[in-house]
N, C-alpha and C positions, 0 to 999 in steps of 0.2 A: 623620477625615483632616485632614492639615496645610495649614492654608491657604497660597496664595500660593508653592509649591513646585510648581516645573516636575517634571512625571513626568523620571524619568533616561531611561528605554527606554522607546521607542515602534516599534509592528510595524502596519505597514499589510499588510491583506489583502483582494487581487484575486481578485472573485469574478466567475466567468462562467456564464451558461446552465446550469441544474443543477444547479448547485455542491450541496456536502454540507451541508446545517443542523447535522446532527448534529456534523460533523468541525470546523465554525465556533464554534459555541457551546464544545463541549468546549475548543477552545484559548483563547480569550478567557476563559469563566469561570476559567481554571484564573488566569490573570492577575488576574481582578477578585479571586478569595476571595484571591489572595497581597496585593494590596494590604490589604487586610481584616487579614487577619492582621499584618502587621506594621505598619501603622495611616497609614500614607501611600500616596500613589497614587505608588509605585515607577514601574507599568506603564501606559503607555497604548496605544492601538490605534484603527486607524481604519479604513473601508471604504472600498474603491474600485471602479468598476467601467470596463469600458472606455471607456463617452462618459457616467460619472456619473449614467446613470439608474439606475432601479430593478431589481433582478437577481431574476429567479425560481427559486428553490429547486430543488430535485428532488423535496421533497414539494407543492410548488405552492403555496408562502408566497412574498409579493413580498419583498421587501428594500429599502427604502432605506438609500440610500449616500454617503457623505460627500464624495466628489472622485471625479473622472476621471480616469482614472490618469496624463493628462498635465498636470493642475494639482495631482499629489498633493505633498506637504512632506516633509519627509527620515526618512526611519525607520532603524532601525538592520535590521530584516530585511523586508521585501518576501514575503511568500506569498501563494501562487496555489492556489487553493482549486476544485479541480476535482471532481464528482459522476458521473452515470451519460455523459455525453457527452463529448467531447474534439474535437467541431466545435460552433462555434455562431457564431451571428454578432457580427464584430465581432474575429474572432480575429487576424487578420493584425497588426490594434494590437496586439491582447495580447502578441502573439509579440513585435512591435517592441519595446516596451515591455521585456519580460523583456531582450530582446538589449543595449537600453540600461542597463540600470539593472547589467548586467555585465559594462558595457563601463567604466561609471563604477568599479569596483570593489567594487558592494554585495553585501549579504547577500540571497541568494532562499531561499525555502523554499518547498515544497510538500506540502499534505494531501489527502489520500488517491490520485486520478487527477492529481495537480496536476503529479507528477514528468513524465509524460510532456508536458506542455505544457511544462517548463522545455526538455527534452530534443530537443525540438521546434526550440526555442529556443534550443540550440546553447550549455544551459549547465552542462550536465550531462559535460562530456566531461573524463575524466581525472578524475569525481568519483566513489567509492562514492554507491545510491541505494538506495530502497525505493520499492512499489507497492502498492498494494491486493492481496491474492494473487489474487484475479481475472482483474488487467488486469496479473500478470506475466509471462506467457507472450505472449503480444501484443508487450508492451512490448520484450522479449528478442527475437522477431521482427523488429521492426522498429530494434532500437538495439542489434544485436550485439557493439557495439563497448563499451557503458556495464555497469558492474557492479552490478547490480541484484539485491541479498543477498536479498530475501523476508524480512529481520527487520523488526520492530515500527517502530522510526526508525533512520535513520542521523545523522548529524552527520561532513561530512566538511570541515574547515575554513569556507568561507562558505557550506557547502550545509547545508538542514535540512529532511531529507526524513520522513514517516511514512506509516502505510498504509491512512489516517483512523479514523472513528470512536473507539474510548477510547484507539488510540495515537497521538489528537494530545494527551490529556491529557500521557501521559507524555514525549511527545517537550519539553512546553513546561515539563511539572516539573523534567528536565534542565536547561531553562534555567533555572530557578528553584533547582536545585539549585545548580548554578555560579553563582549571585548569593548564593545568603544563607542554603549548605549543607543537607547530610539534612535535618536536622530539619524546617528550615520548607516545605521539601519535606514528609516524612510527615506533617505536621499539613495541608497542603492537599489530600494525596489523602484523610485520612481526613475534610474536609469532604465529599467525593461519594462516602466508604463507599469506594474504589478499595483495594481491597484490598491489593495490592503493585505496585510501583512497577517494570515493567518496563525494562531496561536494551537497551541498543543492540544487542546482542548474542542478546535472545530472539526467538525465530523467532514468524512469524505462528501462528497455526492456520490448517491450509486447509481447506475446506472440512469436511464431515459425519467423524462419527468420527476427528480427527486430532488430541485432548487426549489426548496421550499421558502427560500427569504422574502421576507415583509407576509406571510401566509400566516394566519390564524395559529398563535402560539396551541391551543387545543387539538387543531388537524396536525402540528408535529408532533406531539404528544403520543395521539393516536398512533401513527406511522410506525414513530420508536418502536410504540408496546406491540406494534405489530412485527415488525424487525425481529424481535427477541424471539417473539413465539411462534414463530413457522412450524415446530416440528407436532406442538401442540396449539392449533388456532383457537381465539381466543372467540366466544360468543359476540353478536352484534351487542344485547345486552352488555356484556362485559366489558368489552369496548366503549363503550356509552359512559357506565358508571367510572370507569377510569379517569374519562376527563368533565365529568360532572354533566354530562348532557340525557338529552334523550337520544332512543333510535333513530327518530323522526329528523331530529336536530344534527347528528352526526350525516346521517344520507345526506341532507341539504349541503352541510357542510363538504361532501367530496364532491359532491354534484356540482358547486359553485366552484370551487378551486383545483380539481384533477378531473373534470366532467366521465365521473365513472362514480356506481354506486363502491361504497367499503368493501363489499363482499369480490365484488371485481376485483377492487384493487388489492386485496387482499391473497387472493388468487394470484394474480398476476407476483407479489411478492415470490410466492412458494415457490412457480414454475421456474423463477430467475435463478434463486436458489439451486433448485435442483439441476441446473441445467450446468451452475459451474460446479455442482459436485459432480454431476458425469463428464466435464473435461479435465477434472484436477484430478479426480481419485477414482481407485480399483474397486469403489464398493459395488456390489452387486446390484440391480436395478430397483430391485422389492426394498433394499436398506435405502437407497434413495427416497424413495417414495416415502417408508413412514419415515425420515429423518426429515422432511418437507411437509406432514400433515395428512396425508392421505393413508389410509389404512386398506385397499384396494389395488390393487398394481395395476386390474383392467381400469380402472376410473382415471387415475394418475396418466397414465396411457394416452387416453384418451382425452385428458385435459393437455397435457403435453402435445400432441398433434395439434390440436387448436389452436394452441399459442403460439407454436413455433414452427408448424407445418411441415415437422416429421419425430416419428416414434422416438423417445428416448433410446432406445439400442443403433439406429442410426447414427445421431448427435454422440454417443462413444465412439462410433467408428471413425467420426472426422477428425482429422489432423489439424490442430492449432498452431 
């Protein structure tokens, strides 16, 4: 490295109560191997926390931290690095903190749960975002008004959102890419094996069975239109005529590639759904259900034990 050269960019990253190890380290090394490779320290970073102590992980590693986020030094992006919680203590700064640093004009970004704490923070409005797929239905619950795509990052002028783990790598090789092109990009994902370099545009995977690649462009089609419309499901017919087929010809088709009829997996959709709106959010059990399709609370009920082998008012009692 070159001596006596100030880094150009520097990203300070606020981390609270459980924050992501995984989704921290992945952005910051992607920074450290680019220095690496182009042989000066381009990038720097620093840690903050709300009153500059020590921050405990979500695997149960402490963290020492460099500043308080009210004696932190100017950085070009500010991210807030949020894990399995989105109360802890201490927040009310954070949130101030975020509201400040937006008022001044800066850059915020957030990894993984972090969007909802910006959002929180009233900086999110009029921006495209991304979430963890988890905590996007939740999210969507309570911030109806914010566009929250479900892709890998977004980047919406001063916003720079991802939906942690490997897609803080590529959210920050973007940035590396707009500094010092492809290439020195490809050579730093192929330091951590990263096999291809997602773009802003590719969707999460959500949950179990939902790598759909090299799969029948029609049965993703399908899925999509099924994604959108849980809260009003869409007929077998309708589904069909969407991607030009028959009923006949859609069954075969999940029957061949997720071996379950549509109707199953279509089911299976709602229940997942509903399942992270009763660990994200206060709504009531009956607004769950028809927010998911079911106009029934005993049916819902009952579909919900099936799948997950206990009652939705249970699954609210559990601790995440």
């Amino acid at each position: 490295m070159a001596d006596n050269v100030d880094p150009v960019r520097q990203f300070a990253f606020l981390l609270v109560d459980k924050f992501s190890m995984f989704s921290l380290a992945a952005a910051i090394d992607t920074f450290r191997s680019t220095n690496r490779l182009i042989g000066r320290d381009h990038y720097a970073w620093k840690t903050v926390s709300v009153d500059g102590e020590s921050v405990i992980a979500s695997n149960g590693l402490p963290l020492k931290v460099d500043y308080a986020v009210a004696d932190m030094p100017a950085a070009d992006i500010l991210f807030v690095c949020v894990g399995l919680a989105t109360e802890f203590p201490g927040k009310s700064k954070a949130l101030g903190a975020l509201r400040s640093w937006g008022r001044k004009g800066g850059a915020l970004g957030a990894l993984s749960v972090g969007a909802h704490l910006l959002a929180e923070a009233g900086q999110l409005e009029g921006y495209r975002c991304t979430i963890h797929w988890e905590n996007r239905a939740g999210f969507q619950e309570r911030f109806p008004d914010i566009q929250c795509t479900g892709n890998v990052f977004e980047i919406d002028r001063k916003r720079y959102t991802c939906a942690g783990g490997t897609t803080s790598i590529d959210l920050m090789l973007e940035i590396v890419r707009a500094d010092f092109g492809a290439s020195v990009a490809n050579e730093v994902a192929n330091q951590f094996h990263h096999e291809r370099i997602r773009g802003a545009t590719d969707r999460q995977r959500v949950g179990p069975e939902r790598d759909l690649t090299g799969k029948s462009e029609k049965l993703k089609k399908i899925v999509a239109l099924m994604a959108e419309r849980l809260d009003e499901p869409l007929s077998a017919v309708e589904l069909a005529k969407s991607a030009g087929l028959s009923v006949r010809q859609v069954e075969r088709l999940f029957l061949r590639h997720l071996n379950m009829t549509p109707g199953r997996y279509y089911m299976r959709l709602r229940l997942e759904r509903a399942r992270e709106l009763l660990r994200q959010t206060n709504l009531p059990i009956l607004d769950v259900a028809i927010a998911t399709g079911f106009t029934s609370h005993s049916y819902f009920a009952q579909s919900y034990r099936l799948q997950f082998g206990r009652p939705p008012s249970e699954e609210r009692r559990t601790t995440y």
